[in-house]
C-alpha positions as CSV (number, residue, x, y, z in Angstrom):
1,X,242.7,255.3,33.4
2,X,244.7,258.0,35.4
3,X,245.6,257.1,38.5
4,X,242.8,260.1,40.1
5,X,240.6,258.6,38.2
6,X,240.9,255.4,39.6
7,X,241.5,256.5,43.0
8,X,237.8,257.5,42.4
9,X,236.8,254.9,41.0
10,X,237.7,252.9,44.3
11,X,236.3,255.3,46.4
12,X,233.0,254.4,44.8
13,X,233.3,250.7,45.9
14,X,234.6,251.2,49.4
15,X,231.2,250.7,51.3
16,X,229.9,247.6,49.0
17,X,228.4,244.9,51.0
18,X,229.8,241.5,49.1
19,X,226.3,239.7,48.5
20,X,223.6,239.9,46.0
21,X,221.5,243.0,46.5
22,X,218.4,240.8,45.5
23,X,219.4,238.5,48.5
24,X,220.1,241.2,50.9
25,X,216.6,241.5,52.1
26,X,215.1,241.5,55.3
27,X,211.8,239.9,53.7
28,X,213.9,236.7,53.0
29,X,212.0,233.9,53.9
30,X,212.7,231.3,56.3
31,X,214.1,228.0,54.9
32,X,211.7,224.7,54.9
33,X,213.2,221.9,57.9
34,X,215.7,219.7,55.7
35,X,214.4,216.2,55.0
36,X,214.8,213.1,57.5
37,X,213.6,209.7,56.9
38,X,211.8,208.3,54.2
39,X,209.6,210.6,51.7
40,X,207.5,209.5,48.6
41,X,205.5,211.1,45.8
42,X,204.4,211.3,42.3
43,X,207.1,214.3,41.1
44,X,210.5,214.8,43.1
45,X,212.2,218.2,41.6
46,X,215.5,218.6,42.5
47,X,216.4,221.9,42.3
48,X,215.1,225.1,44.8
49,X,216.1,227.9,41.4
50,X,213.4,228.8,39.1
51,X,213.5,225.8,36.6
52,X,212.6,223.8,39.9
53,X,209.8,225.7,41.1
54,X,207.8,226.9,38.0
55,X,208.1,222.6,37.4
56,X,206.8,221.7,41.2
57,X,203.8,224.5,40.6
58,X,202.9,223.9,37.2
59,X,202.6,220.5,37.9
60,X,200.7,221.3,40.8
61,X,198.3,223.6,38.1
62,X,198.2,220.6,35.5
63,X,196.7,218.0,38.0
64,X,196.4,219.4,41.6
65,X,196.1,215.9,42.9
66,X,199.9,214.9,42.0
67,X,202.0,214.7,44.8
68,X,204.9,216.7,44.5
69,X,207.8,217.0,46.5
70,X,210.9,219.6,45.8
71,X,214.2,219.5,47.5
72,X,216.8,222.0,47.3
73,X,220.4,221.6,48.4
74,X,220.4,225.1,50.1
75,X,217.8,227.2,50.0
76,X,215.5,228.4,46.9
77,X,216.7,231.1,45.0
78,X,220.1,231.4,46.6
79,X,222.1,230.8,43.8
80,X,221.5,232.1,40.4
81,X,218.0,232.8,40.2
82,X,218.8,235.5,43.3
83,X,222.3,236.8,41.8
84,X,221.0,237.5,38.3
85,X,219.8,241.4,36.8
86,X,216.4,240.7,36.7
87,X,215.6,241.1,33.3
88,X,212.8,238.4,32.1
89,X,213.2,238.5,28.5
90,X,210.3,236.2,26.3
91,X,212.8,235.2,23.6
92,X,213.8,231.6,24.3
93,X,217.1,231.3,22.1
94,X,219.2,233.9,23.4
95,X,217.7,236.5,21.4
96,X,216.8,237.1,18.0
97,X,220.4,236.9,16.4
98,X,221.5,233.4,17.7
99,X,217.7,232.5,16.8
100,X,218.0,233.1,13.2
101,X,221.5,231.3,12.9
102,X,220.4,228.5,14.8
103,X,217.0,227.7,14.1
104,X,216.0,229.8,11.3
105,X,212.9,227.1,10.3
106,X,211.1,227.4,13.6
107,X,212.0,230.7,14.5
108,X,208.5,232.7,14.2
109,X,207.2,229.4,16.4
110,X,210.1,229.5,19.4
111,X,208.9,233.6,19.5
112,X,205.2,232.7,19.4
113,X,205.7,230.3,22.5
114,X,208.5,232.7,24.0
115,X,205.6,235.6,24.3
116,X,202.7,233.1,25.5
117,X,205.4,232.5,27.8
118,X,206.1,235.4,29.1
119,X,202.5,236.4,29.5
120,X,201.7,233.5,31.2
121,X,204.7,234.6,34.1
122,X,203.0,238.0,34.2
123,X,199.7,236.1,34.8
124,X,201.3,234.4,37.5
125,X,202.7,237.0,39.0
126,X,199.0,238.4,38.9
127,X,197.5,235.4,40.5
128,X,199.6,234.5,42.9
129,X,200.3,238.1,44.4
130,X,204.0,237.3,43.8
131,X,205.4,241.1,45.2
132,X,208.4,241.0,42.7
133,X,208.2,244.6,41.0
134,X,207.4,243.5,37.9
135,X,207.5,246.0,34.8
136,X,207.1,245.1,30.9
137,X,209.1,247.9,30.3
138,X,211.1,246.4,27.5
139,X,215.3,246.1,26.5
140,X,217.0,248.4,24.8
141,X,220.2,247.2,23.0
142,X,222.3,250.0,22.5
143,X,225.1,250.5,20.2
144,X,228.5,252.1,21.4
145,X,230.4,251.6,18.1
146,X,229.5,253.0,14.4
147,X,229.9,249.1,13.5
148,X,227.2,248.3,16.0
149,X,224.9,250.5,14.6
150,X,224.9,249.4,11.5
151,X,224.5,245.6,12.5
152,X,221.8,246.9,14.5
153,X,220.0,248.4,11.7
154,X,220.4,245.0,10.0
155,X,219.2,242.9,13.1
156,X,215.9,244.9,12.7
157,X,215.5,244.8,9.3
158,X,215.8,241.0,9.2
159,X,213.3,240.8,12.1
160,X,210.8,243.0,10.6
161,X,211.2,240.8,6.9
162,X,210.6,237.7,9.3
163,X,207.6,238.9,10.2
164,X,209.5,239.2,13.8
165,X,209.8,243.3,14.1
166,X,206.4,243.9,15.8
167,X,207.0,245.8,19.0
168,X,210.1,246.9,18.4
169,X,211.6,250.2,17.1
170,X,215.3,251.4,15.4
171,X,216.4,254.3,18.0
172,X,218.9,257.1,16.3
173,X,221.6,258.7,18.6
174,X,219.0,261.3,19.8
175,X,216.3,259.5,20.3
176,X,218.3,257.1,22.5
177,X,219.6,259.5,24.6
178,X,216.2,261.1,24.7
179,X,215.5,257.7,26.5
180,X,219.0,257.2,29.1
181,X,221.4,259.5,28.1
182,X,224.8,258.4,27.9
183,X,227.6,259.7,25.8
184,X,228.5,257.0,24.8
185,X,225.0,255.8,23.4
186,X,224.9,256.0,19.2
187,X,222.1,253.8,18.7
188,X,219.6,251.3,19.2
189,X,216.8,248.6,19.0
190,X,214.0,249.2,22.0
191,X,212.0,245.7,22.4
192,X,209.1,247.3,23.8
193,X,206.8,244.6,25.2
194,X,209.3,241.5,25.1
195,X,211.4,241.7,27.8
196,X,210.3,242.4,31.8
197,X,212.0,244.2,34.7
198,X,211.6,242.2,38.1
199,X,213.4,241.9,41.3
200,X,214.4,238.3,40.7
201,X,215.0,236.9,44.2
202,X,211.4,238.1,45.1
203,X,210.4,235.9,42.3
204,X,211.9,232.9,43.5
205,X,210.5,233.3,47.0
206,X,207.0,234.1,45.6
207,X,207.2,230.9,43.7
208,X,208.1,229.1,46.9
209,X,205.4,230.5,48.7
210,X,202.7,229.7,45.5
211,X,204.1,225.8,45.4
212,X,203.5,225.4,49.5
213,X,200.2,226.9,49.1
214,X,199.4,224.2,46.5
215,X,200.4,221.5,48.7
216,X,204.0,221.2,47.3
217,X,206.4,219.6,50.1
218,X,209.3,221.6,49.7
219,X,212.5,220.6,51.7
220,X,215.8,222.9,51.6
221,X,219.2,222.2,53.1
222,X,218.4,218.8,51.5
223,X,221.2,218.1,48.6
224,X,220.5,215.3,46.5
225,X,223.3,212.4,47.2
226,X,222.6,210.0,44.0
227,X,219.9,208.9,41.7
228,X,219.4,205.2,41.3
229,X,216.3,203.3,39.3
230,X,214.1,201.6,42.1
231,X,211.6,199.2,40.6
232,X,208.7,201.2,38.5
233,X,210.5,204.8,39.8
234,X,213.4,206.4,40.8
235,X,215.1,206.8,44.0
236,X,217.5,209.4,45.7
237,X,219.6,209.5,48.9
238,X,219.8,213.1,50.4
239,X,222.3,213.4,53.4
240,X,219.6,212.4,56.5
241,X,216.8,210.2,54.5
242,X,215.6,209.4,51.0
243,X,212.6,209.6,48.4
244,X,211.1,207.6,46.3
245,X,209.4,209.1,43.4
246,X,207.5,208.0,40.2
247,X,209.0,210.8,38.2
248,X,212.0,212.9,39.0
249,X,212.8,216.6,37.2
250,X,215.9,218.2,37.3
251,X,217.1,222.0,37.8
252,X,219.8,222.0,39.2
253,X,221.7,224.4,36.9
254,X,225.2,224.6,36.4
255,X,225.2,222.0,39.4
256,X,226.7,218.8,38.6
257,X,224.1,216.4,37.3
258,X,222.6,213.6,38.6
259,X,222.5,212.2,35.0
260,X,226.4,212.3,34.9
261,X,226.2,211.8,30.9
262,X,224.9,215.7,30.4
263,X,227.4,217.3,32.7
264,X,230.0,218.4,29.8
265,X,227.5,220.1,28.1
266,X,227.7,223.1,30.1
267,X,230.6,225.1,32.0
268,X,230.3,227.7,34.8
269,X,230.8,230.8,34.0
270,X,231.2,233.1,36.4
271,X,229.5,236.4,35.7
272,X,229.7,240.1,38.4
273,X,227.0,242.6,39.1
274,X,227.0,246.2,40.6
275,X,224.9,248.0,42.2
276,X,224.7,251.7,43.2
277,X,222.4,253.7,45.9
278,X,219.8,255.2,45.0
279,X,219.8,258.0,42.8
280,X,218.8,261.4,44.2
281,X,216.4,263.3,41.5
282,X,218.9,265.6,40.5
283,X,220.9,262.2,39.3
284,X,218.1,260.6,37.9
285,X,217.1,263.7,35.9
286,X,220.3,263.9,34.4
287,X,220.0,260.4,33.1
288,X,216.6,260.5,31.8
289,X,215.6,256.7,32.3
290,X,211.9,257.8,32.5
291,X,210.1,254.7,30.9
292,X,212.7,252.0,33.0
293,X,213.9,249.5,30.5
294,X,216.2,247.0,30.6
295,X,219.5,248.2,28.4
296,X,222.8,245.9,27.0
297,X,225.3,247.2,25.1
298,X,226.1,245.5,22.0
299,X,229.7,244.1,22.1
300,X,230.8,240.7,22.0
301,X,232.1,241.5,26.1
302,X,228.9,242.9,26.8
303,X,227.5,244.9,29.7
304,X,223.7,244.6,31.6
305,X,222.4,247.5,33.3
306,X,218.5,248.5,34.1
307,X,217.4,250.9,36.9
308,X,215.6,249.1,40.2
309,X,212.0,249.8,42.4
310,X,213.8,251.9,44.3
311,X,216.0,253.8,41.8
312,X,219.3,252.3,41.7
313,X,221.1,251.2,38.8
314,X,222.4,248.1,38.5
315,X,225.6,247.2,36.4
316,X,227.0,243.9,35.3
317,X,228.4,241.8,32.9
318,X,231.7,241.8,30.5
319,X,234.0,239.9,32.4
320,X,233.2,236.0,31.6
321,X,235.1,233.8,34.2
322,X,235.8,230.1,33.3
323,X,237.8,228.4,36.5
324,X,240.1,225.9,35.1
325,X,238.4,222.3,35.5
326,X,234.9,224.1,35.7
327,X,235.2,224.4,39.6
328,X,232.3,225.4,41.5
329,X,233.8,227.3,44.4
330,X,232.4,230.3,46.4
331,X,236.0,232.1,46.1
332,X,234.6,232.8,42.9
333,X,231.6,234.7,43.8
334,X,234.0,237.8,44.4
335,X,236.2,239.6,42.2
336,X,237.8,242.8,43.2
337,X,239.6,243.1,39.9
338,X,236.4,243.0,38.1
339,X,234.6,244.7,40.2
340,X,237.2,247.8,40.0
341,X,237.0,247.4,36.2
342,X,233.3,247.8,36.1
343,X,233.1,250.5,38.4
344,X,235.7,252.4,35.5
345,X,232.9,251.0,33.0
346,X,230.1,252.6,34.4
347,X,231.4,255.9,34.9
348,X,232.9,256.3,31.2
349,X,229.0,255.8,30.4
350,X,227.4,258.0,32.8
351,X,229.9,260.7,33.8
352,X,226.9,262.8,35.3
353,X,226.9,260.1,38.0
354,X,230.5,260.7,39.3
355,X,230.1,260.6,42.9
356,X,227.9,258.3,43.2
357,X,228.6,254.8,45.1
358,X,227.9,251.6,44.9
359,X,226.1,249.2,47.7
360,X,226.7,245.9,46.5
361,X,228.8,244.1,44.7
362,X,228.6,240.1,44.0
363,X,229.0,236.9,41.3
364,X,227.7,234.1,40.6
365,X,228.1,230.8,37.9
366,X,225.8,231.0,34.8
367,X,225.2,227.1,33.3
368,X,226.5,227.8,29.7
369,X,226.2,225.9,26.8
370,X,227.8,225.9,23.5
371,X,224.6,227.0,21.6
372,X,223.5,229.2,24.3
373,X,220.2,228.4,25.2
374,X,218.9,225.6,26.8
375,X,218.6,222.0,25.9
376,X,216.2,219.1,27.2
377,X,216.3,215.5,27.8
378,X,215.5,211.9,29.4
379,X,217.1,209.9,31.2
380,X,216.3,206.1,32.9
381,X,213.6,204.8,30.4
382,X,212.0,208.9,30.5
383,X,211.9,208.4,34.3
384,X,213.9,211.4,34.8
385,X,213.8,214.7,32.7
386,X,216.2,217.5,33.1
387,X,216.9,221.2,31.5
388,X,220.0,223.2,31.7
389,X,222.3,225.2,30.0
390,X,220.3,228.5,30.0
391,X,223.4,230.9,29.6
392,X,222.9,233.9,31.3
393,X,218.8,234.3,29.9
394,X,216.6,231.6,32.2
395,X,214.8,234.3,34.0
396,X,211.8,234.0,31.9
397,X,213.2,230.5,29.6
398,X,213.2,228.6,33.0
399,X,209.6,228.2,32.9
400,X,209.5,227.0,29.2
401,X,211.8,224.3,30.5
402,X,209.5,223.0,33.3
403,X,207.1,222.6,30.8
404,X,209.0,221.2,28.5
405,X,210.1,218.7,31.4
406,X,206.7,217.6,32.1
407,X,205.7,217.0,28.5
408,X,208.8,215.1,28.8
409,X,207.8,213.3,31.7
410,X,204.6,212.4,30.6
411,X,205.9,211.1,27.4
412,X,203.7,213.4,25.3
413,X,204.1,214.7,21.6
414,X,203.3,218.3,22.6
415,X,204.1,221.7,20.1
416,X,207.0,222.3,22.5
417,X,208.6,218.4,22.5
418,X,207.9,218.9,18.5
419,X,211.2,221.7,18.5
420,X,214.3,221.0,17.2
421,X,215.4,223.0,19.9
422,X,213.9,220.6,21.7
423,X,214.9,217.7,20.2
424,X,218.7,218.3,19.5
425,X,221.8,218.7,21.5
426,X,224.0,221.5,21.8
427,X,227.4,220.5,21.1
428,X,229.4,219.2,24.0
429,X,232.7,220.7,25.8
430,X,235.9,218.9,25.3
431,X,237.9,217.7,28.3
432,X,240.7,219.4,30.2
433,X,242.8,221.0,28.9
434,X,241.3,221.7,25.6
435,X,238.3,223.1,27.3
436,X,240.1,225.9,29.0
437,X,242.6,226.7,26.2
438,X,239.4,226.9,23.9
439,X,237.2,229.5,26.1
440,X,240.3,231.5,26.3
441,X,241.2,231.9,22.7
442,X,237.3,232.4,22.6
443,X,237.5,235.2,25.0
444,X,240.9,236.9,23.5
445,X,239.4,236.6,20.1
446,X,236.3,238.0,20.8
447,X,237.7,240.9,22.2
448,X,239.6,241.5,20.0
449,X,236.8,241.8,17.4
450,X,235.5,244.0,19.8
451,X,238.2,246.9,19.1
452,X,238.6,245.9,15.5
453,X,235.4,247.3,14.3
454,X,233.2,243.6,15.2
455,X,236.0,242.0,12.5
456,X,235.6,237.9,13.5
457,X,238.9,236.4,13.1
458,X,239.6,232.5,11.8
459,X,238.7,230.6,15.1
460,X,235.5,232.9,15.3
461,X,235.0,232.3,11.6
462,X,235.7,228.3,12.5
463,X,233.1,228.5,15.5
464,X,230.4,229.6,13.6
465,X,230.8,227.6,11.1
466,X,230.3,224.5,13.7
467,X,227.4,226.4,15.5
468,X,229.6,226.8,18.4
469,X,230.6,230.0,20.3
470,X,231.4,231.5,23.7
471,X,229.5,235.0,24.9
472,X,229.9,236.9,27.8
């Protein structure tokens, strides 16, 4: 980039607040009083993000006499489930693509339940009067390559001989740009009904509030200490008391489990957002962006944008951060250099937006797994049930994993426990060192496919022959 260029380029970041737009809202509720003493219930969740609080209220739906009690280390939503773009997608194994390689069998099944599933959210939504600017507006994934067009065209042709193509549509160069226009657009797939705009903070908060008007006891500021077996249920020490619960379900992320036997299955990754002012209608004209859909480019170093309530655009992804040792550390949630390299991003796809600046700027770790979508389990004699390693996609997957959880929980044969999804492991992450040397080749490699035309090269070739893989 010439040096003018990127003089510009940093002008545009000069007055961005370091926080999560979602989070930077004067309708932020006030957290719950942390827990002293003693507490007891039927369900502790552990866990204030949205795999916690779509298990505290469905549980609350399923039998509205189980007492349920959540706790949440800071407060809910603060971490990834109010850092994240907002995009609620129904597919529940990181889309189609990674479907088909991974569980070709089941397939038509997992997106059977991933639209019930993202219908009942909407319903939600609905019933609850959760104010979270929800639109089914759809995703587009775009091509910027001639290579990603043509794997594009294949992606939908194998969807539509599945049986999988209904609702979305193959989008030429003009009749992309006809939808956002950007220059660099050649291309596309538009999932028209299968994927949700929403302002994901105001989710989380709207869940809170739904759970407390259920009966749920919610305590925040309250971290869970340790997780012993006490007699017929479970126990756990939080910093100023304890509870004592029949059941105990875990979402706590990318957190480090309470079940220490699960925590290498997932590393934090540390992904970076944008987000701009609002456009004036002379900017939002010259981008089109009339019906408001989601949009990712289609490289293996990816980018996330969609345009908000209030017409702003925000712009994330690419850069894929593993800290060495997998340390969680809020010197992480900033990144100047990444920021300044998305900022350049953004502007070589909408040039007709030079000029305009951004507001906010902010990161946050994504639980990633090597298969990347989530995986399930029990712990202490199915006493404890926990979901993670949702990679980047748990907007709308979360609440198929408190489900999931309490099929778990109540030891039922259910048509979700039923999965091999469900049933299997992804493969786990090899200690230090290996770990970090393996995400990096990952990372080099798969950029490097990325300017050779999508060309995989031997470890790539070698990861996908073991069902294993790293994406951004």
């Amino acid at each position: 980039m010439a040096p003018v260029a990127m003089r510009t380029v940093a002008q545009s970041l000069s007055d961005a607040l370091p926080v999560s737009y979602w989070l930077d809202d004067p309708g932020r509720p006030a957290p719950q009083p942390a827990l002293t003493g003693d507490e007891h219930c039927d369900l502790l969740v552990i866990g204030g993000g949205y795999t916690g609080l779509w298990t505290a209220l469905l549980a609350k739906e399923r039998d509205p006499g189980r007492d349920v009690v959540l706790i949440e280390s800071k407060e809910a939503g603060w971490a990834a489930s109010g850092r994240n773009g907002g995009f609620c997608a129904a597919s529940l194994t990181h889309g189609l693509a990674n479907g088909i390689a991974r569980w070709p069998a089941e397939l038509p099944r997992l997106e059977e339940l991933g639209a019930r599933n993202l219908d009942a959210i909407e319903a939600a939504v609905a019933r609850y009067g959760i104010e979270c600017d929800f639109e089914r507006t759809g995703e587009i994934d775009v091509a910027t390559e001639p290579h990603q067009v043509e794997e594009l065209k294949e992606l939908h042709a194998e969807a539509e001989r599945l049986g999988l193509g209904d609702g979305s549509v193959f989008l030429d160069q003009d009749e992309v740009r006809a939808e956002v226009d950007s220059p660099t657009f050649l291309g596309g797939v538009w999932d028209r009904d299968g994927v949700a705009m929403l302002h994901p903070a105001r989710l989380a908060w709207g869940l809170k509030e739904a759970c407390l008007g259920l009966g749920v006891r919610i305590y925040e500021n309250t971290r869970g200490l340790e997780l012993t077996s006490s007699g017929a249920g479970m126990a756990v020490r939080t910093p100023y008391g304890r509870v004592q619960a029949r059941r105990v379900a875990l979402g706590t992320n990318i957190f480090p489990s309470l079940v220490k036997r699960i925590r290498p299955y997932t590393v934090p990754v540390y992904d970076y957002a944008l987000m701009t002012e609002p456009l004036t209608p002379e900017q939002l004209a010259a981008v089109g962006w009339k019906n408001r859909q989601g949009l990712g480019d289609s490289a293996n170093q990816f980018h996330y944008f969609r345009i908000t309530a209030d017409n702003r655009i925000l712009w994330g992804g690419y850069d894929a951060i593993y800290p060495y040792g997998g340390k969680l550390d809020s010197e992480y949630d900033h990144r100047p250099e990444t920021y300044l390299k998305l900022a350049g991003h953004f502007f070589t796809c909408f040039p007709q937006l030079e000029g305009i600046r951004f507001s906010h700027a902010w990161g946050g770790a994504i639980d990633t797994c090597s298969r990347f979508s989530a995986f399930f389990g029990k712990a202490y004699s199915g006493k404890v049930a926990y979901a993670a390693g949702y990679t980047g996609l748990g907007v709308g997957s979360t609440r198929f994993g408190a489900d999931v959880m309490l099929d778990l929980l109540a030891g039922e044969r259910t048509e979700r426990t039923e999965l091999k999804m469900v049933r299997t492991k992804p493969m786990p992450f090899p200690p230090e060192p290996f770990k970090w040397t393996g995400i990096a080749l990952t990372k080099w490699s798969l950029a490097r496919a990325d300017e050779r035309s999508g060309h995989r090269n031997l470890w790539l070739k070698t990861l996908d022959r073991f069902g294993l893989g790293f994406d951004s």
